[in-house]
C-alpha positions, 0 to 999 in steps of 0.5 A: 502274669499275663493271660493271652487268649487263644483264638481255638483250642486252648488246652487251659482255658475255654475255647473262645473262637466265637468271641472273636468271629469276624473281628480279625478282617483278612487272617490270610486263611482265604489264601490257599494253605501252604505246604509247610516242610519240615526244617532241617537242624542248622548249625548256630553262630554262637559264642558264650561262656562256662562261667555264665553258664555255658552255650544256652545262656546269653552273654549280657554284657556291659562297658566301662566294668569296675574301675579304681577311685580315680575322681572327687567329689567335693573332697570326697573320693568317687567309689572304688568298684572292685569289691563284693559290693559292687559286684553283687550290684553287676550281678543283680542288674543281670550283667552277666559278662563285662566287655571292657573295663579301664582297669589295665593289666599293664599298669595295674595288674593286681587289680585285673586279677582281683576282678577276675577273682570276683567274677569267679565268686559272682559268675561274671566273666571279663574281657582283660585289658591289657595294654601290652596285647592291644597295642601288638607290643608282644611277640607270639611266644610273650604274648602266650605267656602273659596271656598265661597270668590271668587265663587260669581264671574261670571268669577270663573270657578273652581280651579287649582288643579295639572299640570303634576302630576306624578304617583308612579311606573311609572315615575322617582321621582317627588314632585306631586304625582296624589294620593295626589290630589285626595282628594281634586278633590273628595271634590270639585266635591262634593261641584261643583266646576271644578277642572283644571288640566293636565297630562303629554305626553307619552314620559317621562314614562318607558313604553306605559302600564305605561302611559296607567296605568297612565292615567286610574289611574287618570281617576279614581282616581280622576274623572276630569271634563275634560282630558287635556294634553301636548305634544308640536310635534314642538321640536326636541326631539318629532316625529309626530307619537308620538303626535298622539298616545298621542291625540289617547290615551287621546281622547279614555280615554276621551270618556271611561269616559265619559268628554271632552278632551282639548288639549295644543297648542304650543306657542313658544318654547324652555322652561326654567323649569331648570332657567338657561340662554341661546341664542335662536335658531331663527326662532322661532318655531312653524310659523303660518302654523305649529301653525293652524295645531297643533289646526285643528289636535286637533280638527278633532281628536274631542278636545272641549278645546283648551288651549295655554302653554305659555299664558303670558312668565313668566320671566324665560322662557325669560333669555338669554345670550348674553343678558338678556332677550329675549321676542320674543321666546314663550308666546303669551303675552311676559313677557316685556308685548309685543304681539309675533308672537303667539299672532297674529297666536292665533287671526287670527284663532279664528274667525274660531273657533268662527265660527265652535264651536257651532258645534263641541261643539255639536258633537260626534267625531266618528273617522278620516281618512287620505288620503296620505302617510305622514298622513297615515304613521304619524297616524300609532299608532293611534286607531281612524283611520277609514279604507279607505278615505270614511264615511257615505255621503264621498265617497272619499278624495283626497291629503294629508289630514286629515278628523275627523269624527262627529256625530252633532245632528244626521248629519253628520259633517267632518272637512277637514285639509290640514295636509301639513305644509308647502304648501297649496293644493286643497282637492277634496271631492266626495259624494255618491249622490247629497246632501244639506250641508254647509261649513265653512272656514276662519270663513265665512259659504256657503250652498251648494248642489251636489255631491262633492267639491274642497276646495283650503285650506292653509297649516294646515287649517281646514274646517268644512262640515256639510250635512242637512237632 
């Protein structure tokens, strides 16, 4: 566990305020010290699920769950999923939710309520599919009724309606038309079953007011429980700034409306929608720094979800050339049915979310802020960024680091990413008085008092503050 050391005032460790004297340059306490007003509790977007273990706990999700033999390897079948194995799997990387699998009710339904008996015994919940429903091939009085042969389930959290559905006018010709589904998102709301779904990134539209349409038509049109979207920073086609003008843009949409905003991480790389077969670039990409940055970021930026792409490798996304398949390059299950380096990354974090979720479940974001050149130049396009390195009981913070901002109750809450990737540093944060908080960091939680603390964090860790009143 790691130590942080507190500027003054630390209740379990020796004050060590003189060690530090004239080390921090402008704390911001020159400045006149505001009058910080008590926050009044605010309603919190957000949408979780009794088989997780109800609303203080954060929906991890993952895309492409358990799925039928369907492929070969040299004469031997590819691993069938559904069963306690695998299962065990999903829950030990920390997945608690499973967003879509191509496991279909139309075509085999005994094997969607199979996994939905698994996730009963695992405490995993599913979003169906179900072909029947997505299409809008059931009227409202069929719709209930089938809705009615897996809604019984504990683990039935709602249905797969739409990935990436495009809108006409705003992106080149595509199959999914976000009109087309919005009948049915009217009809499920109206029985109360959450529809799943999620949109696309910024950089595949003509322009950021066809993107801006988009997003708003969707929120619109089809009222969602929740706003999810993708947009995977580690490829060389994308560019750090553009992610967060998409988490910016998503998260700001989110809160107009009123629902909370899930974001996919990145497990692995190099996609094969096209099918074909070819060598992977080694090292495989996003590492573990990157892969912490990519969550810590979505949560200061006040994400309640957090959904893996891919959960389990589907089989296609594994054709090499040099040889068949290669099972290492994404997926945090690969589809040999082997634990990748994903899946490790995924479980070491989780006990830390695990440990914050409660809170930032709880909790109103009300903005970020960014100390250091590469944050402060990297959110450029951002709309949530607060002005200056202080906030409320924050008079300043130091290094290259990234600050989201929470109303938790009436408290104030800020949770501290080391946004370097790649090195790990020592993040100084100066109060305006002496103040009573707590700190969680690696899933472990301190209290505290003073007026400041040193956070020794890793590359891409987060770290939650909260102050008692």
């Amino acid at each position: 566990m790691k130590i942080p050391r507190m500027l003054c005032g630390l209740l379990t460790v020796t004050c060590i305020c003189a060690a530090f004297s004239g080390c921090f340059g402008n704390t911001g306490k020159n400045q006149e010290k505001p009058v910080i007003a008590p926050m009044e509790k605010e309603p919190v977007p957000a949408l979780s699920f009794d088989i997780i273990g109800g609303s203080d706990v954060m929906p991890i999700a993952g895309y492409y769950g358990p799925r039928l033999s369907t492929y070969s390897k040299n004469g031997e079948a590819l691993p069938e999923m559904i069963n306690d194995e695998y299962y065990q799997m999903i829950q030990e990387s920390g997945v608690n939710v499973v967003c879509y699998s191509p496991t279909d009710y139309e075509y085999t339904p005994e094997f969607v309520l199979k996994m939905l008996e698994y996730g009963d015994k695992y405490q995993i919940g599913h979003f169906v599919t179900d072909n029947k429903v997505h299409t809008n091939a059931l009227s409202f009085n069929e719709l209930a009724e089938r809705v009615n042969h897996y809604a019984n389930y504990a683990s039935f959290c709602g249905i797969h309606v739409c990935d990436e559905p495009f809108l006409e006018g705003t992106i080149g010709d595509g199959t999914k038309d976000m009109m087309d589904y919005a009948p049915v998102f009217e009809n499920l709301k109206a029985l109360g079953v959450n529809a799943g779904s999620n949109l696309l990134p910024s950089w595949v539209f003509y322009s950021n007011e066809d993107f801006e349409k988009y997003v708003n038509t969707f929120i619109t049109e089809c009222d969602a429980p929740y706003l999810s979207f993708d947009y995977y920073v580690f490829d060389d086609k994308r560019n750090v700034a553009e992610y967060f003008y998409n988490l910016s843009t998503y998260r700001a949409k989110a809160n107009e409306a009123g629902i909370p905003l899930w974001v996919f991480i990145q497990a692995g790389s190099q996609w094969n929608d096209a099918n074909k077969r070819f060598d992977s670039v080694t090292p495989y990409y996003p590492n573990e720094k990157q892969f912490d940055w990519n969550i810590n970021t979505s949560l200061a930026y006040g994400a309640k979800g957090i959904e893996y792409f891919p959960l389990i490798q589907p089989s296609w996304f594994a054709y090499a050339q040099s040889t068949d398949f290669d099972f290492e390059r994404n997926g945090i299950i690969g589809a040999w049915g082997n634990k990748t380096q994903w899946f490790y990354y995924a479980k070491n974090i989780q006990s830390h979310i695990a440990a914050i979720d409660e809170v930032l479940m709880n909790a109103v974001n009300k903005g970020v802020l960014v100390s250091g050149e590469k944050a402060t130049r990297e959110n450029a396009l951002s709309d949530c960024i607060l002005e200056g390195t202080s906030w409320r009981e924050l008079a300043s913070v130091s290094g290259d680091t990234m600050v989201g901002c929470f109303n938790y109750q009436g408290k104030t809450a800020l949770y501290v990413v080391n946004y370097d990737m790649e090195y790990a540093q020592n993040i100084d944060l100066t109060f305006w008085d002496s103040y009573q908080f707590f700190v969680i960091q690696d899933g472990q939680k301190s209290y505290y008092e003073g007026s400041g603390i040193e956070l020794a964090m890793q590359a891409g860790e987060g770290v939650l503050i909260v102050f008692e009143q």
